[in-house]
C-alpha positions as CSV (number, residue, x, y, z in Angstrom):
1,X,18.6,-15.2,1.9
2,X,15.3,-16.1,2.1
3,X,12.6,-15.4,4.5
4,X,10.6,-18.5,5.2
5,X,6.8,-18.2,6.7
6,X,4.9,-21.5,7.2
7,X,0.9,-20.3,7.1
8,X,-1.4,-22.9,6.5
9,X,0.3,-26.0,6.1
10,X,2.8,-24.3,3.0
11,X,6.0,-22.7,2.8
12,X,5.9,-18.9,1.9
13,X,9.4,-17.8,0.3
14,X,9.9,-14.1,0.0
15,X,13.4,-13.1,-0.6
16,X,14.7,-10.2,1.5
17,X,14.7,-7.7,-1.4
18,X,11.5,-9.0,-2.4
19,X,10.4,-7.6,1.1
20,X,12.0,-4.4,1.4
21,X,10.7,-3.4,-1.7
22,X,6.9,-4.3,0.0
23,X,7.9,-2.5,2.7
24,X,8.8,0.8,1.4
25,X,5.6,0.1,-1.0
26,X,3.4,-0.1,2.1
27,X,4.9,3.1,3.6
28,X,4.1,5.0,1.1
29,X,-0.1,3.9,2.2
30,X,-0.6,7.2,3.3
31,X,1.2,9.5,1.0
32,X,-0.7,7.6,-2.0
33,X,-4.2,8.4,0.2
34,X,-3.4,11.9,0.5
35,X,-2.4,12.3,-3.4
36,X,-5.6,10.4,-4.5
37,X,-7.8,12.3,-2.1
38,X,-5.8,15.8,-3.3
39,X,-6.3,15.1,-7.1
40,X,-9.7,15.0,-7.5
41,X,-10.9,18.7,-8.3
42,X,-10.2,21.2,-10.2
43,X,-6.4,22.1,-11.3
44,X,-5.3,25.5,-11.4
45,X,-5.5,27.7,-14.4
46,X,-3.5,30.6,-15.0
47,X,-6.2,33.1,-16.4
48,X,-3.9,36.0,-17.5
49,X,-4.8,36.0,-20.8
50,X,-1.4,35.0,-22.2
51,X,-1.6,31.6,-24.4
52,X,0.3,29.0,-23.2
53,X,0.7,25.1,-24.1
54,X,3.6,24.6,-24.8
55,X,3.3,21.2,-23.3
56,X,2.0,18.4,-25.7
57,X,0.2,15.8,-24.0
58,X,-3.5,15.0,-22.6
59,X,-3.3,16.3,-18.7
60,X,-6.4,15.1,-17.9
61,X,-6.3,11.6,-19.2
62,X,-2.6,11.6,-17.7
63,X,-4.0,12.0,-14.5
64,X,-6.9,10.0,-14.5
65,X,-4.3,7.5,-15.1
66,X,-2.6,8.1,-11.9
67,X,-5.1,8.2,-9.9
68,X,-6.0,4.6,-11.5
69,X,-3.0,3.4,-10.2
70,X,-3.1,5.2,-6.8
71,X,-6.3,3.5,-6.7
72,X,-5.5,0.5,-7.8
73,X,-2.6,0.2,-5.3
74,X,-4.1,1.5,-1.8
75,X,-6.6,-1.4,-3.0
76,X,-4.1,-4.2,-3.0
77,X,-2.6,-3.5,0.5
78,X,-6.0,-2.9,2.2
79,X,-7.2,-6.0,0.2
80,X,-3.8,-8.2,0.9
81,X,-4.5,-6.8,5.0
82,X,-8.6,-8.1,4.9
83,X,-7.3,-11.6,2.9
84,X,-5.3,-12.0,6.2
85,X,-7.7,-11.5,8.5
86,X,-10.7,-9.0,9.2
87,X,-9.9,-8.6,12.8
88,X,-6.2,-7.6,12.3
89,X,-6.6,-5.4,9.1
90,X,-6.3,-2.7,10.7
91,X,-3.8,-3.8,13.1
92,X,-1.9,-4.6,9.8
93,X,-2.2,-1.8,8.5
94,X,-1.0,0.4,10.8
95,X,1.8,-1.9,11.5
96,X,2.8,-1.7,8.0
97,X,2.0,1.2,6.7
98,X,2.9,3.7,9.6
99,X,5.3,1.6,11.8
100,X,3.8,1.1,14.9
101,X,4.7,-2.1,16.3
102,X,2.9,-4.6,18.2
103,X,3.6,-3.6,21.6
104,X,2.1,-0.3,21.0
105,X,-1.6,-1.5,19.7
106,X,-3.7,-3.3,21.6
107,X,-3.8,-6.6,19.0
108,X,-6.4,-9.1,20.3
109,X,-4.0,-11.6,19.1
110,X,-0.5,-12.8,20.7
111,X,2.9,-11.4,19.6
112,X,3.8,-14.3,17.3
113,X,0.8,-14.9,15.8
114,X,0.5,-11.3,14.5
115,X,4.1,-11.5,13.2
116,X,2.9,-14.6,11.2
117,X,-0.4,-12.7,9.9
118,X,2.2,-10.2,8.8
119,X,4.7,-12.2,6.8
120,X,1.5,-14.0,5.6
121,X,0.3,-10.7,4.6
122,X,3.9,-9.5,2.6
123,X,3.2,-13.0,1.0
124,X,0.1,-12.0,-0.5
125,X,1.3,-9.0,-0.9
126,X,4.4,-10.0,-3.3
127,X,1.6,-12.1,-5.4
128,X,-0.7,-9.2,-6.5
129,X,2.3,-6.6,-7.0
């Protein structure tokens, strides 16, 4: 099944896995925010004299890698939300990323047009991810 968004003058096809997937994705805003903001300082170190390692790997470059990719996707929805439309970024935002639905935000926009900033915005979305 697909989900079928004209924006623009074009069709926008985005299958309904397709947008679940986005879904979740954006859900998962604030949790990625919270991780990013958490892993930059120092990690604890067990001073107790004892050597350790008996992990093999780089720790540091393993997670300056993730918090390249943390970065990299927070990026992509808030960009994807501002490609939209400045004035309902953040109305998008919360929408998709907490939940809150229209009703509940004060959206200087009417109901259906929102909706189709949305879909236009999972459209984008499903391009850059």
């Amino acid at each position: 099944m697909q989900k079928r968004v004209k924006q623009a003058g074009f069709k926008l096809h985005i299958s309904k896995n397709k947008y679940q997937e986005l879904k979740f994705f954006c859900m998962q805003y604030k949790e990625k925010k919270t991780e990013l903001e958490d892993a930059y300082g120092l990690c604890a170190v067990a001073a107790d004299g004892v050597p350790g390692g008996n992990k093999i790997g780089k720790p540091t470059e393993n997670r300056a890698v993730r918090n390249a990719e943390l970065e990299h996707e927070v990026k992509i929805i808030e960009e994807s939300a501002e490609r939209v439309s400045k004035t309902l970024a953040p109305y998008i935002l919360n929408n998709v990323t907490e939940g809150i639905a229209y009703e509940y935000m004060n959206v200087p926009c009417g109901r259906k047009q929102f909706y189709e900033a949305r879909r236009y915005f999972f459209y984008l979305l499903s391009l850059r991810r």
